[in-house]
Backbone as CSV, one residue per row, in Angstrom:
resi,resn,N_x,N_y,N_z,CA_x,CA_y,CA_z,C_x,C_y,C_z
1,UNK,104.685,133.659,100.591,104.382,134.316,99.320,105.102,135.661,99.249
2,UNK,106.150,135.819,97.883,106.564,137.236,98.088,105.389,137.829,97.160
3,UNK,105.094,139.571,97.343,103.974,140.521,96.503,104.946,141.321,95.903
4,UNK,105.317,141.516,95.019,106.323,142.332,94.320,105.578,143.417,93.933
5,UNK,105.987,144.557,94.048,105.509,145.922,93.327,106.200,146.666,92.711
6,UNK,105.779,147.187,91.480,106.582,148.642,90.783,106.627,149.212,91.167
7,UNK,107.753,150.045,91.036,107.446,151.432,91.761,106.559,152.486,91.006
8,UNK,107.423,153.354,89.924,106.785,154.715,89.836,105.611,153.845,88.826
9,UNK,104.594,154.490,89.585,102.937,154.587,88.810,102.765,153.511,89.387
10,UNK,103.189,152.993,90.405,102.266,151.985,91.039,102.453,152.116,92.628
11,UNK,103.311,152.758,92.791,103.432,152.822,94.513,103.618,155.016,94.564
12,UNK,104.807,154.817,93.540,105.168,156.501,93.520,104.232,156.807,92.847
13,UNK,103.730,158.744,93.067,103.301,159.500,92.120,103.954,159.790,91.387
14,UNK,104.711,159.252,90.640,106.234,160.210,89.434,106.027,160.514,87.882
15,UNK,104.974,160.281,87.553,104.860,159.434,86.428,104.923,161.349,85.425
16,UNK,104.065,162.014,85.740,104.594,163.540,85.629,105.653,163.544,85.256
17,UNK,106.856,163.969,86.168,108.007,164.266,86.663,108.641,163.345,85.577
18,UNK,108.744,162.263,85.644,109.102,161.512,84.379,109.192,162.046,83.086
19,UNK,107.772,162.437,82.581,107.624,162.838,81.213,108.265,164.093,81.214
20,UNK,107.900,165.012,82.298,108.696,166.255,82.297,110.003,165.980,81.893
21,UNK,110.897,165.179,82.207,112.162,165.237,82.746,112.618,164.805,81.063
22,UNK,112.328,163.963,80.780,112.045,163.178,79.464,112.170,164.352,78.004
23,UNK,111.069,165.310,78.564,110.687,166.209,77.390,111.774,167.602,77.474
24,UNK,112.205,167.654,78.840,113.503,168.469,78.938,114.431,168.503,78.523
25,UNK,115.003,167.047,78.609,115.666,166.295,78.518,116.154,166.131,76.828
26,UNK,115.192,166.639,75.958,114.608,166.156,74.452,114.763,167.423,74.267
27,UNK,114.539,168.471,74.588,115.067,169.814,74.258,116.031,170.080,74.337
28,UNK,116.784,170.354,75.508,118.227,169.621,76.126,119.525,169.641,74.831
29,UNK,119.091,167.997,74.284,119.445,167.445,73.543,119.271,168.049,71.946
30,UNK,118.494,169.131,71.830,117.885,169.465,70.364,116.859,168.249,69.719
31,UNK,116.470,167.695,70.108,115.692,166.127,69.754,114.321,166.350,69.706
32,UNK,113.702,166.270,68.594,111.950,166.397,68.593,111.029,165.887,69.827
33,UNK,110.302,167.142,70.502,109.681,166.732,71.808,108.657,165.737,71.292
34,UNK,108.556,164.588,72.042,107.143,163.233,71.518,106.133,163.586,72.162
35,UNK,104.808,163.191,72.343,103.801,163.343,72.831,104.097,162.173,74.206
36,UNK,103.252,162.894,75.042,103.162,162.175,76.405,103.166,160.978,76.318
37,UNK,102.044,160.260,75.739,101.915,159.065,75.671,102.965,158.575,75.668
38,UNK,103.841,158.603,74.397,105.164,158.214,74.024,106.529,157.966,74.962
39,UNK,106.313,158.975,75.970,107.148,159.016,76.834,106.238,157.860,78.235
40,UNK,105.479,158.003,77.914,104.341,157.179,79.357,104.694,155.844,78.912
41,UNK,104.745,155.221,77.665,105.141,154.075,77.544,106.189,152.898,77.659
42,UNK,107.420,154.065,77.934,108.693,153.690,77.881,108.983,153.598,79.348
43,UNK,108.004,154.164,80.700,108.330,154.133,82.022,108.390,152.481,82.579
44,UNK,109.710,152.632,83.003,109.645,150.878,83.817,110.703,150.148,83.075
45,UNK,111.397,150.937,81.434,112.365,150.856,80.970,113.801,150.936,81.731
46,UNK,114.910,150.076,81.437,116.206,150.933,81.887,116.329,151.909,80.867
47,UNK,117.207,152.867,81.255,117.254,154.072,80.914,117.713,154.236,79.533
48,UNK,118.442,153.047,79.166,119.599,152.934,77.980,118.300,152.541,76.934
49,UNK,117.549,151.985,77.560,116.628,150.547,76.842,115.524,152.008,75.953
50,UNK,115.278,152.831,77.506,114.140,153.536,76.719,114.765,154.937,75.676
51,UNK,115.504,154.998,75.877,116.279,156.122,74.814,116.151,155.636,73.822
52,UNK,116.856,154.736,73.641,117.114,153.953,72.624,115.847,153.379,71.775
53,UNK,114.278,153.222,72.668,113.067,152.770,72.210,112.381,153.951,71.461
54,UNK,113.150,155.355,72.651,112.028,156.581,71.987,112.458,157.727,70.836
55,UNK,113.905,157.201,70.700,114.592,157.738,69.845,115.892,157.231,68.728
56,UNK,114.983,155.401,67.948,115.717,154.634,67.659,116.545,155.513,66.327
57,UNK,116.384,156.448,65.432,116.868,156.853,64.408,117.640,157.158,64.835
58,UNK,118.264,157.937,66.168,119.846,158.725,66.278,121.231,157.887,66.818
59,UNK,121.983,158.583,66.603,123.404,157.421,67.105,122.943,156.850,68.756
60,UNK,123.769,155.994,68.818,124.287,155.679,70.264,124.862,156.378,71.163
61,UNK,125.944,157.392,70.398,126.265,158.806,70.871,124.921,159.438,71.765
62,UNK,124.263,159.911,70.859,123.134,160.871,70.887,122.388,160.127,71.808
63,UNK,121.892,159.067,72.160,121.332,158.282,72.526,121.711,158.156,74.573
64,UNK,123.049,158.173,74.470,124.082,158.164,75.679,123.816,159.739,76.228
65,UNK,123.710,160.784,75.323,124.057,161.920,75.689,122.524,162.401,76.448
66,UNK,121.280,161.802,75.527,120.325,162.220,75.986,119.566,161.223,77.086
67,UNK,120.504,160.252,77.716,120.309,159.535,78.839,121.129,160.572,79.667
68,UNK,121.892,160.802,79.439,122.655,161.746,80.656,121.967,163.117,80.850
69,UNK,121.310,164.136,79.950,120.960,165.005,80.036,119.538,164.542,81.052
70,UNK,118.534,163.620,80.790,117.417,163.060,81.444,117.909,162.844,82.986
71,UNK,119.208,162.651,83.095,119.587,162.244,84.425,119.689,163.530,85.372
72,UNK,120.224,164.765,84.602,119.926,165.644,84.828,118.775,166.496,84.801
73,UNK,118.184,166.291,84.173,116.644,167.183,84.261,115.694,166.602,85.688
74,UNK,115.768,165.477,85.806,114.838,164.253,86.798,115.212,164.801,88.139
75,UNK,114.613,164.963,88.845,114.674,165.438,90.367,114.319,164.224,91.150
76,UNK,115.337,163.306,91.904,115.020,161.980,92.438,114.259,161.931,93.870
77,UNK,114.210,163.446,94.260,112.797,163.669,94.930,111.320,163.115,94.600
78,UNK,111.269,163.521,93.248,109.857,163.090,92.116,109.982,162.039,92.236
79,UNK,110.232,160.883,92.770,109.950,159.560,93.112,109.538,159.200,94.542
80,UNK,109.412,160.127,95.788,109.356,159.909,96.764,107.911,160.802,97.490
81,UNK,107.183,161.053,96.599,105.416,160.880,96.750,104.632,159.890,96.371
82,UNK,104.354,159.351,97.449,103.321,158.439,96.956,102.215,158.263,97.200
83,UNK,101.643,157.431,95.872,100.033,157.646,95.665,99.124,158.270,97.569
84,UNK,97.893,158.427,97.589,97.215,158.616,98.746,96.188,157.239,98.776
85,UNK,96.934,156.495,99.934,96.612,155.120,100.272,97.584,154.071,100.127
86,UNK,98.829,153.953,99.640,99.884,153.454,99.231,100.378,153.021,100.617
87,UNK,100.861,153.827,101.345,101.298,153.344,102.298,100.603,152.790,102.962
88,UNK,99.467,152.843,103.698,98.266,152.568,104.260,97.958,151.009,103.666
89,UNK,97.993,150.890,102.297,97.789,149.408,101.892,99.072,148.632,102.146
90,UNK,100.552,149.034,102.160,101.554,148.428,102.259,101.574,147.908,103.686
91,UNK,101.145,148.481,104.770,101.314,147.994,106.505,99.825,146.781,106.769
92,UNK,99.187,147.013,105.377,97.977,146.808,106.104,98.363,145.165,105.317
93,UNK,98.957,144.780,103.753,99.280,143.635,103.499,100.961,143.561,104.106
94,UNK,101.713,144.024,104.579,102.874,143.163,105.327,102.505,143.234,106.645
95,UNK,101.084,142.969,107.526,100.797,142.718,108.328,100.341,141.152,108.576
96,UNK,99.995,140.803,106.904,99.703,139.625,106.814,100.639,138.377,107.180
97,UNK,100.250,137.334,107.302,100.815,136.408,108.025,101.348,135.410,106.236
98,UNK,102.435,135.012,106.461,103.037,134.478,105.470,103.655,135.186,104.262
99,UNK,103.372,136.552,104.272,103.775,137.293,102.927,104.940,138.316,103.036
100,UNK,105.873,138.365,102.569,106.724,139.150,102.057,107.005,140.587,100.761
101,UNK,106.952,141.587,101.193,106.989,142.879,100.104,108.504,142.428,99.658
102,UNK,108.216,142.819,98.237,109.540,143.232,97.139,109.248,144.189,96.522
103,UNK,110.180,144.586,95.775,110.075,145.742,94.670,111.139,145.297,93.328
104,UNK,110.411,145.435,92.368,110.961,145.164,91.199,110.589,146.528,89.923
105,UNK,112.157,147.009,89.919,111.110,148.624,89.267,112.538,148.528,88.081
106,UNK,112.100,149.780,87.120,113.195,150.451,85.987,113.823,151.132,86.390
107,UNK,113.619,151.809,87.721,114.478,153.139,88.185,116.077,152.219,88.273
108,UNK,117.013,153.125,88.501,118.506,153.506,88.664,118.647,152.580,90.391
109,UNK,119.126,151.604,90.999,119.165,151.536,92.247,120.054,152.941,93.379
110,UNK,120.433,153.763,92.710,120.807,154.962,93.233,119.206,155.571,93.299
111,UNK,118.260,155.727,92.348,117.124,156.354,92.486,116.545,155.807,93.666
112,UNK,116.689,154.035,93.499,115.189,153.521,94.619,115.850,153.611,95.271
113,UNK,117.050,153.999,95.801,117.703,153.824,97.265,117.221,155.735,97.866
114,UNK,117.380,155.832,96.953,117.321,157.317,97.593,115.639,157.600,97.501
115,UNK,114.623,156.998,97.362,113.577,157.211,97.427,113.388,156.278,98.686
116,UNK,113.283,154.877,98.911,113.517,154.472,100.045,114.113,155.073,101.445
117,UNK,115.297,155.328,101.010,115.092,156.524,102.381,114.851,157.652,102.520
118,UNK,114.547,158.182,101.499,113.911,159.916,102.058,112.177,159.103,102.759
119,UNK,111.920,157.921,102.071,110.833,157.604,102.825,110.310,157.136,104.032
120,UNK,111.507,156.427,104.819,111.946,156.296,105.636,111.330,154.342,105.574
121,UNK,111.886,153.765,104.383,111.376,152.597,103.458,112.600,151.732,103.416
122,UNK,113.772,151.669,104.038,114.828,151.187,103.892,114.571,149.468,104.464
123,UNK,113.670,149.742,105.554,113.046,147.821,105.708,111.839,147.590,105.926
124,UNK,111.449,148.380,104.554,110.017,148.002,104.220,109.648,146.627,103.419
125,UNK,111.070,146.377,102.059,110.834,145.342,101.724,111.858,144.384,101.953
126,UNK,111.697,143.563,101.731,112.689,142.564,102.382,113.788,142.391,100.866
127,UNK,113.070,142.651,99.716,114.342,142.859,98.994,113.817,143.891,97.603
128,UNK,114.446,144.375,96.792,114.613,144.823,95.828,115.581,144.543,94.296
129,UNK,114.641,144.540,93.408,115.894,144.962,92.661,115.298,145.891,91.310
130,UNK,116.513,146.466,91.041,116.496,147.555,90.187,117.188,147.285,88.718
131,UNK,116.832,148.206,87.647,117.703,147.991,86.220,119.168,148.251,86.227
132,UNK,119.864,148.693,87.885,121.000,148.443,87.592,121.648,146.685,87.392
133,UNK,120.687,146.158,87.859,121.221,144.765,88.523,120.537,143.386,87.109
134,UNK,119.528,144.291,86.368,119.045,143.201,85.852,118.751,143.726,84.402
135,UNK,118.034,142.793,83.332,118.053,143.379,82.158,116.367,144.450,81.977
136,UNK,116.015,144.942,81.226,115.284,145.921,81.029,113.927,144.839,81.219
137,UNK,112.955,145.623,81.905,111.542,145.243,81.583,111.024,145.130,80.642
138,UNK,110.301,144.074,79.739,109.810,142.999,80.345,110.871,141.744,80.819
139,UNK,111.676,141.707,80.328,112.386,140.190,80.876,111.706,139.993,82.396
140,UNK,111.908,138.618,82.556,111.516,138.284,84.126,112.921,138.319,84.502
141,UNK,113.850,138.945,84.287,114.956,138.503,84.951,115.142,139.181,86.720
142,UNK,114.367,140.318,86.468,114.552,140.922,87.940,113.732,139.827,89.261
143,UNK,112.349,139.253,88.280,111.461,138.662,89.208,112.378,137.153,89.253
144,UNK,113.075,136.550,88.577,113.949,135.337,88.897,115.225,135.454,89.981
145,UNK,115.696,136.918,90.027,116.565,137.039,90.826,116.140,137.183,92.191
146,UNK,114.498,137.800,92.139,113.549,137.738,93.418,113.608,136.262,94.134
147,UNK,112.898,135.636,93.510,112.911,134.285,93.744,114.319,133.406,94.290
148,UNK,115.041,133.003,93.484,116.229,132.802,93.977,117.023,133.233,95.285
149,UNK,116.490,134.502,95.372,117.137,135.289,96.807,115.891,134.988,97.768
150,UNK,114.976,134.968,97.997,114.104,134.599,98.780,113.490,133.534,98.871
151,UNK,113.508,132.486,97.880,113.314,130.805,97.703,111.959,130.584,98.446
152,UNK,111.031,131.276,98.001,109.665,131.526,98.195,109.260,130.999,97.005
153,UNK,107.952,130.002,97.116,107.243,128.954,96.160,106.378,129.797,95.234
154,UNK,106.013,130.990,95.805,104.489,131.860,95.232,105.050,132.781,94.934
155,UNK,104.530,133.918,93.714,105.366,135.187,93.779,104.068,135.919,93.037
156,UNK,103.512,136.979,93.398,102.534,137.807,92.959,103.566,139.124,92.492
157,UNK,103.116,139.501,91.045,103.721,140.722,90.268,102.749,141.694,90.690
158,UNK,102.855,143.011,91.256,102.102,144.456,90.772,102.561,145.289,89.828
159,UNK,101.687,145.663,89.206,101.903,146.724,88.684,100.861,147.903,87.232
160,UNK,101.547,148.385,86.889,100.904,149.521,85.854,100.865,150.019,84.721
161,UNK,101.980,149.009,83.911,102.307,148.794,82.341,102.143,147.944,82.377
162,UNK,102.165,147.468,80.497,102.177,146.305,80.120,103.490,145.826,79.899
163,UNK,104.601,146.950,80.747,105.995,146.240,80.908,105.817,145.223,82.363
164,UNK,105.399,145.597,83.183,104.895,144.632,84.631,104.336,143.565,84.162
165,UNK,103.404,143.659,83.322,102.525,142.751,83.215,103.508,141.453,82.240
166,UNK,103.987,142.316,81.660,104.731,141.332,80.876,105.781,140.451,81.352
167,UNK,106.170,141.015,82.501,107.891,140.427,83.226,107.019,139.344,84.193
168,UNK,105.966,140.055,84.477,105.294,139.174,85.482,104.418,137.571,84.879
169,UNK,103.895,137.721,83.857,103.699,136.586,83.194,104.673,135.614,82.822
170,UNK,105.795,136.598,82.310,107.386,135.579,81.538,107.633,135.168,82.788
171,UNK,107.798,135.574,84.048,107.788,135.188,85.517,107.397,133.693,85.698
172,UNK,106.348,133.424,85.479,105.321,132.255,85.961,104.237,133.146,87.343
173,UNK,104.434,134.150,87.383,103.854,134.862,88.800,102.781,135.556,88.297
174,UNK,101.903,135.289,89.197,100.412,135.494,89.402,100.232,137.252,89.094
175,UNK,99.800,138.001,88.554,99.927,139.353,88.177,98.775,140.003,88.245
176,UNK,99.105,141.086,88.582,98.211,141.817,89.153,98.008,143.497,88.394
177,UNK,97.094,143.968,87.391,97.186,145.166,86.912,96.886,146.219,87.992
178,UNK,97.076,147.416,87.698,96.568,148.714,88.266,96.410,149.941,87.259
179,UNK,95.576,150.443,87.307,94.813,151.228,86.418,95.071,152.664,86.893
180,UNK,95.795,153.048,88.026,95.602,154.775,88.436,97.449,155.129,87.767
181,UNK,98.241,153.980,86.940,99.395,154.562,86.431,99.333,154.413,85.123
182,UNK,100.400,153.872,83.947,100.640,154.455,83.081,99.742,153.185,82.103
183,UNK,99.023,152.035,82.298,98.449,151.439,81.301,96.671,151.298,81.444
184,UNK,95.932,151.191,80.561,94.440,151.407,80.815,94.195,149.707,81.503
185,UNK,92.953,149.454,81.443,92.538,148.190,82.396,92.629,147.373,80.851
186,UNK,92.189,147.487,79.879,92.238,147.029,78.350,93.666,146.721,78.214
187,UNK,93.961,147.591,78.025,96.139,147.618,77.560,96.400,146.404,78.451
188,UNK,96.203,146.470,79.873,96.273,145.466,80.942,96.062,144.094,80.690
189,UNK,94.982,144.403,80.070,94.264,142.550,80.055,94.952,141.998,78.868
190,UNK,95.127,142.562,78.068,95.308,142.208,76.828,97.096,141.469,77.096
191,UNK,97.951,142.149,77.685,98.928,141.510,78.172,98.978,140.763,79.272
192,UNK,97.935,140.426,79.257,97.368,139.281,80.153,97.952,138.605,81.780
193,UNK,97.385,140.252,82.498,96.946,140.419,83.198,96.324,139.453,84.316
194,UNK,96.340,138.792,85.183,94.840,138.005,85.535,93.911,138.582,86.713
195,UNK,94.612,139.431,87.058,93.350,140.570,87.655,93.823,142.137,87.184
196,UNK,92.745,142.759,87.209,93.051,144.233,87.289,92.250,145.064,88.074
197,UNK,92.997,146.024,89.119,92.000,146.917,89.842,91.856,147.481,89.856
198,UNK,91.455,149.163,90.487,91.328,150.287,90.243,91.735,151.047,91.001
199,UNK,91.838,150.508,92.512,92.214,151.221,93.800,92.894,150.136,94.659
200,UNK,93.351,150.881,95.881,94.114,150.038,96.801,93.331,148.926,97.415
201,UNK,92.028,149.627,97.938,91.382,148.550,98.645,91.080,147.606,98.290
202,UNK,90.657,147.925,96.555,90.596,146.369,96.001,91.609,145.426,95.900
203,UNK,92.987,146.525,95.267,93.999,145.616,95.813,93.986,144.350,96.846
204,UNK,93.951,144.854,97.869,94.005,144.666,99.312,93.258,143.541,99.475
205,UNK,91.966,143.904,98.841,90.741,142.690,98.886,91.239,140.942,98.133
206,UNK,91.810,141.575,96.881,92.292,140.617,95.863,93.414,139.659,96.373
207,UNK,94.495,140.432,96.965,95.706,140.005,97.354,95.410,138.828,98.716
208,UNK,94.335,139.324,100.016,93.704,138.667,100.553,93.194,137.003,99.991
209,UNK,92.361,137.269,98.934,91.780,136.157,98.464,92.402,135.388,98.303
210,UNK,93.549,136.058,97.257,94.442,134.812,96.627,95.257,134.241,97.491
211,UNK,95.669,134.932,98.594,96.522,134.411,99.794,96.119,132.839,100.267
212,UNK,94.213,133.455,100.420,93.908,132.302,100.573,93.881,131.135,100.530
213,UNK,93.258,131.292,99.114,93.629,130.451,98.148,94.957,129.584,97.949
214,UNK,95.606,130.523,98.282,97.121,129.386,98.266,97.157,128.606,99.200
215,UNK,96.555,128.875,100.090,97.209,128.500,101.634,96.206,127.305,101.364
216,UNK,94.675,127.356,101.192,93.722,126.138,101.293,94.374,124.728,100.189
């Protein structure tokens, strides 16, 4: 079984740093600052995808320019805290017998590479992929390229939008919400979700079960 996880707001603390970078980024540019939310919704986007989502009235120009300015404001440090228990749940499920970690995120693969190793995460998962390699969240295209490269029968989605939730359903893969990043447990279900938790341990508890379950 591979367990795929998002990154920021589901493994990273970034989700801040994001909007910061975002709203800098929007000044930057001369571009009307949005409300948080606005910017919280677009996380898990490629970069092109969410400009373009949070600021559809301006050119493509403008659009390009204020992806580059965001690239600059973003400190790719701000991706390399993570939650308290994160790691602790990651050793404690790739200890398990039959399962495999992935990561399927919006960041830049220059970002997750460089968050991976300042973490010292470089063979933590057995694979990754990023919005350089695939089309924007929701498509399942990142979680099909999972599959294919690891030719594993089972594939469990994590994550913390209803962009996860969504790639992970178009997936065929068993999905899993989390509630301490950017979508409520409601927002969650409603993009239909088939569990949602609140903390790691439940995580932990859930991921257990269903393991089970497969295996019986």
């Amino acid at each position: 079984m591979v367990i795929v996880y998002d990154w920021d707001g589901t493994l990273s603390d970034s989700l801040d740093a994001i909007v910061s970078a975002l709203s800098d980024a929007a000044i930057a540019c001369e571009l009307p600052c949005l409300a948080s939310a606005r910017y919280r919704a677009i996380i898990g986007m490629n970069l092109s995808a969410a400009c373009a989502a949070l600021y559809p009235e301006e050119s493509t120009e403008v659009q390009q320019r204020y992806a580059e300015s965001y690239r600059r404001c973003f400190r790719l440090d701000s991706a390399t805290r993570l939650y308290e228990g994160a790691d602790q749940h990651l050793s404690a499920i790739a200890a398990l017998s039959g399962v495999q970690l992935a990561v399927a995120t919006g960041k830049s693969r220059e970002g997750l590479d460089f968050a991976l190793e300042s973490l010292g995460y470089s063979r933590r998962f057995v694979a990754t992929k990023t919005a350089s390699e695939a089309e924007s969240k929701p498509s399942p295209e990142m979680l099909f390229q999972l599959n294919a490269e690891l030719a594993e029968s089972e594939m469990v989605m994590i994550g913390d939008s209803v962009l996860d939730v969504g790639m992970g359903v178009a997936a065929g893969a068993h999905t899993i919400g989390v509630t301490w990043g950017v979508g409520s447990r409601e927002q969650l279900i409603a993009a239909g979700a088939h569990r949602v938790v609140s903390s790691y341990s439940e995580l932990e508890q859930v991921l257990i079960r269903h393991l089970a379950q497969s295996i019986a």
